[in-house]
C-alpha positions as CSV (number, residue, x, y, z in Angstrom):
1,X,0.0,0.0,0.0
2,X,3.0,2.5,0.7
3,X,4.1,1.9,-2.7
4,X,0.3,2.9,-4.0
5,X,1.0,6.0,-2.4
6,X,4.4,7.0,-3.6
7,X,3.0,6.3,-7.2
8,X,-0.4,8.3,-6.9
9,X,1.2,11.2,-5.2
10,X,4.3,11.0,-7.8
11,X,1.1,10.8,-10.4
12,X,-0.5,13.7,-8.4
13,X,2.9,15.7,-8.5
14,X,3.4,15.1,-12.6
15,X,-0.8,15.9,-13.2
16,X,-0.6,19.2,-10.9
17,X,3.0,20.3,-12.8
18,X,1.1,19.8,-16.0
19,X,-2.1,21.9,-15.1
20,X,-0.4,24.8,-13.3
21,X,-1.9,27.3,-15.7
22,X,-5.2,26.0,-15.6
23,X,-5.4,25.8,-12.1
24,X,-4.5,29.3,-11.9
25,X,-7.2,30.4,-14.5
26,X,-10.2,28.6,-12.4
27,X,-8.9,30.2,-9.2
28,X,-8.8,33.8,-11.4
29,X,-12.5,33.3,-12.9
30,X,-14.0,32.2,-9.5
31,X,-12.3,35.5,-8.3
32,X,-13.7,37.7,-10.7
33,X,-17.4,35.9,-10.4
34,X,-17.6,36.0,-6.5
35,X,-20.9,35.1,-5.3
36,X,-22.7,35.3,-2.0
37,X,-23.8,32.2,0.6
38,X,-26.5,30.2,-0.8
39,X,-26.4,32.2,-4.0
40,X,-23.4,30.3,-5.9
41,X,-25.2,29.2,-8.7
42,X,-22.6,30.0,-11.5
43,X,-19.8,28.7,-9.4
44,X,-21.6,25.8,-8.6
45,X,-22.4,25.3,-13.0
46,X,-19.1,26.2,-13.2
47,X,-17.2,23.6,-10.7
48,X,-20.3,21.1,-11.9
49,X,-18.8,21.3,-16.0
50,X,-15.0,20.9,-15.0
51,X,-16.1,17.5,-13.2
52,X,-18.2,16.3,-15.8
53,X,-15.7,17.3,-18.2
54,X,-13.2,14.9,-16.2
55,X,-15.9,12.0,-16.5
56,X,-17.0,12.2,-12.7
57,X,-20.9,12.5,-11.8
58,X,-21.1,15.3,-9.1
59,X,-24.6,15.8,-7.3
60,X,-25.9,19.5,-6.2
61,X,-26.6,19.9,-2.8
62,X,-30.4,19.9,-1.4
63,X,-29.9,23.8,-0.9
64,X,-29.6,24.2,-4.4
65,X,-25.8,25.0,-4.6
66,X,-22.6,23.7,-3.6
67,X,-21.4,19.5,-5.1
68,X,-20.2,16.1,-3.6
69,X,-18.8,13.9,-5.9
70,X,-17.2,10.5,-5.4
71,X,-13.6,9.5,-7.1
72,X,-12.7,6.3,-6.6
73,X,-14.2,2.5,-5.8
74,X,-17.5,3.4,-5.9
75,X,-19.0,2.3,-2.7
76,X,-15.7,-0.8,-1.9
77,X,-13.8,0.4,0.8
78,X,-13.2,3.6,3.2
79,X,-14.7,7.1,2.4
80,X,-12.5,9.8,3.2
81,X,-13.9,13.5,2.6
82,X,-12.4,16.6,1.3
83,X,-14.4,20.0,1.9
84,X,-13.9,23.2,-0.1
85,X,-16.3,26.4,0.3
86,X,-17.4,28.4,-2.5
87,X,-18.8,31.4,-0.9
88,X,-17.1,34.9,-1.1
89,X,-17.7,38.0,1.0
90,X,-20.1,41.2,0.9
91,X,-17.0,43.4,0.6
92,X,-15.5,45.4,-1.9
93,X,-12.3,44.3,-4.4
94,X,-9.9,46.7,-4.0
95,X,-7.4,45.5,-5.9
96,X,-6.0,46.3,-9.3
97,X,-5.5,42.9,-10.9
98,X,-7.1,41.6,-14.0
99,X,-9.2,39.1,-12.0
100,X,-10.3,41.5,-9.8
101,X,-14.1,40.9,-9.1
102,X,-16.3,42.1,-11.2
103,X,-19.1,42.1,-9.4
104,X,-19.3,45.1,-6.9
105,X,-19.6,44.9,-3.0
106,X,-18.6,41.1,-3.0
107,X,-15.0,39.5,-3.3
108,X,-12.8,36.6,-2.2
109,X,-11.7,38.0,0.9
110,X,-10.9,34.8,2.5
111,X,-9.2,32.4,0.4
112,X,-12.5,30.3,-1.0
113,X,-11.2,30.5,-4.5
114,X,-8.5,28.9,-3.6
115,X,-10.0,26.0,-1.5
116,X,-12.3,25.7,-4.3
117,X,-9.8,25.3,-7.1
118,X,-7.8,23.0,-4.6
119,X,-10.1,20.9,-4.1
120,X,-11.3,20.8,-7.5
121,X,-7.7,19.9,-8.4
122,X,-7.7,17.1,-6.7
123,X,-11.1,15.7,-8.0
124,X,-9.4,16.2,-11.3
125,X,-6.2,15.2,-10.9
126,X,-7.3,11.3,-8.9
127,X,-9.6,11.0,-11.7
128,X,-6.9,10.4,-14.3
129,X,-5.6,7.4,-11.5
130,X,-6.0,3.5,-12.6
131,X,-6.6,2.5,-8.5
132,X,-7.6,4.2,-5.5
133,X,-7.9,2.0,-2.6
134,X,-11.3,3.7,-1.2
135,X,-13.7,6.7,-2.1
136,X,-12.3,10.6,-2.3
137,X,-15.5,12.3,-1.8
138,X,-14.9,16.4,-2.5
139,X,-17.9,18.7,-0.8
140,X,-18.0,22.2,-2.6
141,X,-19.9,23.5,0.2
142,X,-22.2,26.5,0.0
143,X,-22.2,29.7,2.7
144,X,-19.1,29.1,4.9
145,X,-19.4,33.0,5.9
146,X,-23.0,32.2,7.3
147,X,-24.2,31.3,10.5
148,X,-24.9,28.5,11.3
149,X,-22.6,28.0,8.0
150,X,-23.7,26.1,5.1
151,X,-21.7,23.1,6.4
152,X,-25.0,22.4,8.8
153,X,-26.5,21.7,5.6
154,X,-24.1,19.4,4.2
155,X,-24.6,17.5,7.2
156,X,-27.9,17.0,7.4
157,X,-28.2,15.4,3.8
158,X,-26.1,12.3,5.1
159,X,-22.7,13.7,2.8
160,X,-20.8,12.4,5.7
161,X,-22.5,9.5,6.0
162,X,-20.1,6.6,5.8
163,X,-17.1,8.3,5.4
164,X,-14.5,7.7,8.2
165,X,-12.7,11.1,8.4
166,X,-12.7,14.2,6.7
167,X,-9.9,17.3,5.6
168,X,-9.9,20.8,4.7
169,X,-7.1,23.8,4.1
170,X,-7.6,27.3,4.9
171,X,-5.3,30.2,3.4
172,X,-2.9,31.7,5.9
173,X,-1.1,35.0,5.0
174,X,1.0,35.3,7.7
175,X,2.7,32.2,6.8
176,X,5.0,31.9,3.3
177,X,4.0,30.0,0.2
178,X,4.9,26.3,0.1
179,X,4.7,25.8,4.0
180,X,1.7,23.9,5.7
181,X,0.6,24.9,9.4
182,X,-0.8,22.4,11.3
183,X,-2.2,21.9,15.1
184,X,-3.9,19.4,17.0
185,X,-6.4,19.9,18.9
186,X,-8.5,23.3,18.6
187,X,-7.5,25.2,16.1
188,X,-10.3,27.9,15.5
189,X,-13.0,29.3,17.8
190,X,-16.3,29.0,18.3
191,X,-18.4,32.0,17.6
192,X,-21.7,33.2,18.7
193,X,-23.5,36.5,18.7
194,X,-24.8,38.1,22.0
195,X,-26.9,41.3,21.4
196,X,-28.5,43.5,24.7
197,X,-31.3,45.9,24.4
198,X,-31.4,47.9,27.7
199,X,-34.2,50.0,28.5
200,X,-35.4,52.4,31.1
201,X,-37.7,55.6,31.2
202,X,-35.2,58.1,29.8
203,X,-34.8,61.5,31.9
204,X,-32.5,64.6,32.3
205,X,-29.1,63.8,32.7
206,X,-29.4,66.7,36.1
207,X,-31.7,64.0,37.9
208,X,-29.8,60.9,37.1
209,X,-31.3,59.4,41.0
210,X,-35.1,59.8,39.3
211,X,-34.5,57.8,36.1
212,X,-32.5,54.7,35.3
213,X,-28.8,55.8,34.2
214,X,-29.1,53.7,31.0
215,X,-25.9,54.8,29.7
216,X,-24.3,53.8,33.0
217,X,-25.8,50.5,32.8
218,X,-23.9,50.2,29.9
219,X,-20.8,51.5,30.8
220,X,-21.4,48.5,33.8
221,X,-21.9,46.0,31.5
222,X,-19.5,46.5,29.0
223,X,-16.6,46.3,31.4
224,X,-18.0,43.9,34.3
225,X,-19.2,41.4,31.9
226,X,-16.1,40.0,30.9
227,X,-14.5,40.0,34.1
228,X,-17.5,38.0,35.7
229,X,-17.0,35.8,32.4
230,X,-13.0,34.9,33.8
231,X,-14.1,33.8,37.0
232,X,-17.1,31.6,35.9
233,X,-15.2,29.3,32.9
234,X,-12.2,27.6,33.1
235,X,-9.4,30.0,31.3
236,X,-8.2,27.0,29.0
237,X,-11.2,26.9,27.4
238,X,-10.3,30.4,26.0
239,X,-14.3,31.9,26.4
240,X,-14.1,35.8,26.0
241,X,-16.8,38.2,25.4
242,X,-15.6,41.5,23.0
243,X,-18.1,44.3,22.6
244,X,-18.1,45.5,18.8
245,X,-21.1,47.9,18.7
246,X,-22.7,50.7,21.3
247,X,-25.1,52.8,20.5
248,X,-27.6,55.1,23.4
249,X,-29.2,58.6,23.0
250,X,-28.5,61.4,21.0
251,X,-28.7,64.6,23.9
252,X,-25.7,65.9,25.8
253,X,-28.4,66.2,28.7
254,X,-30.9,63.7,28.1
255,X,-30.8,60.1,29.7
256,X,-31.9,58.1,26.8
257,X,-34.8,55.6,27.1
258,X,-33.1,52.5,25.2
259,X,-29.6,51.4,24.4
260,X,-28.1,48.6,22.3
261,X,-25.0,46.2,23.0
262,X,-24.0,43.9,20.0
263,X,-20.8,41.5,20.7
264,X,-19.4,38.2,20.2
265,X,-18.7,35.4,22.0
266,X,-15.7,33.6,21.5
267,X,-14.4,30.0,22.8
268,X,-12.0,27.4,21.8
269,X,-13.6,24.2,24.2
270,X,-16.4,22.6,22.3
271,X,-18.1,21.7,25.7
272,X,-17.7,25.0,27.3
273,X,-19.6,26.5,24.1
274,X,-22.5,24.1,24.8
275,X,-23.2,26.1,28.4
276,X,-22.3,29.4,27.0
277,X,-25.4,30.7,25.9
278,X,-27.0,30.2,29.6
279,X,-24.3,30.8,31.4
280,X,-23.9,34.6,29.4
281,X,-27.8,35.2,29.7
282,X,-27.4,34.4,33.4
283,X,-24.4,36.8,33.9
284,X,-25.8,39.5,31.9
285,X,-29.1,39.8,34.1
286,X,-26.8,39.5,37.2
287,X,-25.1,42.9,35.8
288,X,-28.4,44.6,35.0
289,X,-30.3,43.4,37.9
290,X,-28.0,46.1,40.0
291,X,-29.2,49.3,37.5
292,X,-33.0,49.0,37.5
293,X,-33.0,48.7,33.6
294,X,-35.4,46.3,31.9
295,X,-33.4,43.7,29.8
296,X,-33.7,41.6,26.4
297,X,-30.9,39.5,25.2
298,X,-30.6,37.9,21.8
299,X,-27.8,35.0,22.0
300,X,-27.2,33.9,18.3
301,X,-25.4,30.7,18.4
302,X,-23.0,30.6,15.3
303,X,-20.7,28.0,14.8
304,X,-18.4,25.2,17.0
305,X,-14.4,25.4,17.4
306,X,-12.8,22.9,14.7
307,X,-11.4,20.8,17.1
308,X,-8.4,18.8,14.7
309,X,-8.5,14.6,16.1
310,X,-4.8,13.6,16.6
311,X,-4.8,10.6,14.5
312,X,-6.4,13.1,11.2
313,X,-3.3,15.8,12.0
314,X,-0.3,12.6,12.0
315,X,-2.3,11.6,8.3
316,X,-2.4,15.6,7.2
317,X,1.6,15.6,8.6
318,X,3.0,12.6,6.4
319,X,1.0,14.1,3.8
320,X,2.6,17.5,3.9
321,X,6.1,15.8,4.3
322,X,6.0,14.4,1.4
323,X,4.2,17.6,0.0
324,X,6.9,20.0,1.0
325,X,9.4,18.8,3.4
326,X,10.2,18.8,6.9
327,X,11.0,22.7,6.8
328,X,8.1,23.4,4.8
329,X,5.8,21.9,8.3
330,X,5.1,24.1,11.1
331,X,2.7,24.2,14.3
332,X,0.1,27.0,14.0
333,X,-1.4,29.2,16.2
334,X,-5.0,28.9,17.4
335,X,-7.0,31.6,16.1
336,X,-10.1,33.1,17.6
337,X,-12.1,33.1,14.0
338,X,-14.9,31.0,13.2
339,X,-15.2,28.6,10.6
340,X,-18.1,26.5,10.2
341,X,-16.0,22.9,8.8
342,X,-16.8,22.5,12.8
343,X,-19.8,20.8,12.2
344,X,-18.6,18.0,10.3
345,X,-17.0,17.0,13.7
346,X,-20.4,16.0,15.0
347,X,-20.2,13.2,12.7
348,X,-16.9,12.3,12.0
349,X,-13.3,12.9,12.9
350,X,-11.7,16.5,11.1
351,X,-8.5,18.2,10.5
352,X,-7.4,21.7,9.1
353,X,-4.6,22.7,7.5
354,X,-3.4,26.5,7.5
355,X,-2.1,27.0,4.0
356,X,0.9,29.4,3.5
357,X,-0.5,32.2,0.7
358,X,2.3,34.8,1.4
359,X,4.5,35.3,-1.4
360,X,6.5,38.3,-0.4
361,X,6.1,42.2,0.9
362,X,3.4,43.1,3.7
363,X,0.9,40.0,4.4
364,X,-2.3,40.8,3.0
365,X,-4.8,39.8,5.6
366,X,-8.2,37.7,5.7
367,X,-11.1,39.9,5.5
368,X,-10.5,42.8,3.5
369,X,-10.6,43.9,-0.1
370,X,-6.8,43.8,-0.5
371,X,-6.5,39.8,0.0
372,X,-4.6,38.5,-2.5
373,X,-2.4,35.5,-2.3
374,X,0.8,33.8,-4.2
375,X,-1.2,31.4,-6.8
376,X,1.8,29.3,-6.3
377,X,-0.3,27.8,-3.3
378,X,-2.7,26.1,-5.1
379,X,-0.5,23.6,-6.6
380,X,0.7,23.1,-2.8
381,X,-2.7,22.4,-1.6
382,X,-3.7,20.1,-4.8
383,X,-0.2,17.8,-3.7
384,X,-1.6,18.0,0.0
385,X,-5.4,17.2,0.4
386,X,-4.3,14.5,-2.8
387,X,-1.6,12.7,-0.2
388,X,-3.6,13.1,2.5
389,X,-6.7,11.3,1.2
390,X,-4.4,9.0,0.4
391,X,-2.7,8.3,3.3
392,X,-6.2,8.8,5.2
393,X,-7.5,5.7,2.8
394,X,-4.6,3.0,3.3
395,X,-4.4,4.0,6.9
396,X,-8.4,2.7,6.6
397,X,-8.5,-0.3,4.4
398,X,-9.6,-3.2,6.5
399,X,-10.5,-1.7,9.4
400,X,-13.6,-2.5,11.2
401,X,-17.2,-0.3,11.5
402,X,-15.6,0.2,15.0
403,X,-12.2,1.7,13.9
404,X,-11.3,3.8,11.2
405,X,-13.8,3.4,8.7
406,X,-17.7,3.5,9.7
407,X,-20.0,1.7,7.6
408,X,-22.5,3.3,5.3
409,X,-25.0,5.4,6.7
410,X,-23.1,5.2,10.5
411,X,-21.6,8.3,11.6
412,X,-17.9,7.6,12.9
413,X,-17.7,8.1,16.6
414,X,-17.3,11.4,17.2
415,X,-14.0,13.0,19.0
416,X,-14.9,14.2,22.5
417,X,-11.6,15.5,23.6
């Protein structure tokens, strides 16, 4: 089986050396033809034709966009899943490239034109194989920058079903081009949305005794909040509340009668963000309870902490070893981001890879309209989800329903670390 994998990756290697420029020319139309969660319906037609084209028979999603498609044994032997999102940003391109978007207020902020064409390139490129010794399935999964995320969705039509473990990269700009980051263990945050709504009677800011202080009340919650919050969770499971929006009254001298809060909730511990939603509402009344104001709290639960399983990390490692070398492997940080591939841990055992997108000068960070990355990363990340499905398959052939590889329709055990 070793063997099998030296010759499909070398194969993987030779098809990816050959198809550099086309690579690069999805990646540049899907970043000129950005398109919004649940609304990628030409990137979908799009991704759809290159796979037929190969000879493979993808499947649209029950939400009307995003794929699955099988390469491989068709149904004999282990399913491993590879997961790229489609979705792009309601920001504005502010670049001055020729694939800049051409679509205005939406862009590629974060890299999914790169997953995308990543994963595409390895549907492709294991297509042209004589043997694989399972099932690659590749998930072009809709509205990644919603919440709950649009990977909700690819769990509840049964996409993992069967499958025994499942992989995904994210771009990383802070890290150079042809080096892999990996970590066990969590490796994003959770993220949830807690929004306040104080109210009180309103009065002159000369009486402040008759009235309810609303603007105090605020002020109280804003900064007592989060040190309640360090004394009630454990610290290693990295909760922390950060205030993003304020808004109360308009007068110099009037106590206004309502005033809004809007936050998030952050938290690396998949069990701690279970409680968090009670445990905040419970805190936040304890806070107001001292001011007199009346109280209305909307907690918006977004999406779990990707929590990477051990044994997924050691497949992802030998995979980028052989991808780029020892020096080209490094531990990343955890980041405090969301990212809703999360979910697929409910069913199954998950890793994520931080992909290296820097290719010189000032790194150009997530999120805004000046992300760009070095397109030599896309060859990287073909070579690495390839090897790691791969690896992820021999390391699965033969084992039982109770090991490695669940059978169809049985959701691996999940990892409750």
């Amino acid at each position: 089986m070793t063997s099998l994998v030296e010759r499909a990756g070398t194969a993987v290697d030779e098809w990816t050396a050959a198809h550099t420029q086309r690579l690069v020319a999805v990646r540049r139309h899907l970043h000129a033809h950005p398109e919004l969660a649940y609304a990628e319906f030409e990137t979908t037609s799009f991704v759809e034709k290159e796979l037929r084209d190969a000879g493979l028979s993808p499947k649209r999603l029950p939400t009307g966009t995003g794929l699955v498609v099988d390469i491989g044994a068709g149904g004999d032997g282990p399913v491993v899943v590879l997961r790229g999102d489609i979705d792009a940003l309601p920001l504005a391109d502010l670049k001055e490239v020729p694939y800049a978007s051409t679509r205005e207020g939406m862009c590629h902020a974060c890299g999914h034109d790169v997953h995308t064409t990543v994963v595409l390139g390895v549907a492709l490129a294991l297509a042209e194989l004589d043997e694989l010794p399972g099932t690659v399935r590749c998930v072009f999964q809709p509205a990644e920058e919603t919440v709950p995320g649009g990977a909700t969705e690819v769990v509840a039509a049964g996409v993992l079903d069967g499958a025994s473990r499942a992989f995904a990269v994210h771009c990383d700009p802070a890290i150079p081009v042809g080096t892999i980051g990996l970590r066990t263990g969590a490796i994003t945050a959770a993220c949830d949305r807690l929004d306040v709504v104080l109210t009180g009677p309103g009065g002159h800011t000369a009486r402040p005794q008759l009235t309810v202080d609303l603007v105090d009340a605020l002020g109280r919650l804003i900064t007592d909040l989060p040190g309640l919050l360090s004394r009630q969770v454990d610290p290693r499971s990295g909760m922390s509340v950060v205030w993003g929006a304020v808004n109360a009254g308009v007068a110099a001298n009037a106590i206004p009668q309502r005033g809004h809060l809007r936050g998030t909730v952050r938290v690396l511990d998949r069990d701690a963000w279970q409680s968090a939603e009670e445990l905040l509402r419970r805190l936040v009344e304890r806070v107001v309870a001292t001011t007199g104001a009346g109280v209305e709290i909307d907690y918006v639960r977004g999406v779990p902490p990707v929590v990477n399983d051990p044994r997924a990390v050691a497949l992802l490692r030998s995979a980028a070893l052989d991808t780029v070398g020892p020096d080209g492997v490094r531990p990343t940080p955890q980041s405090m981001g969301g990212e809703d591939f999360g979910w697929f841990a409910d069913v199954l055992p998950i890793a994520l890879a931080r992909l290296g997108t820097h290719g010189g000068g000032p790194p150009l960070d997530l999120h805004r309209g000046t992300f760009d990355v070095d397109e030599r990363a896309i060859g990287v990340g073909v070579r690495l989800l390839a090897r790691t499905a791969l690896h992820a398959l021999v390391a699965d052939v033969g084992t039982s329903s109770e090991g490695r590889s669940p059978a169809p329709g049985r959701p691996a055990p999940r990892d409750r670390r």
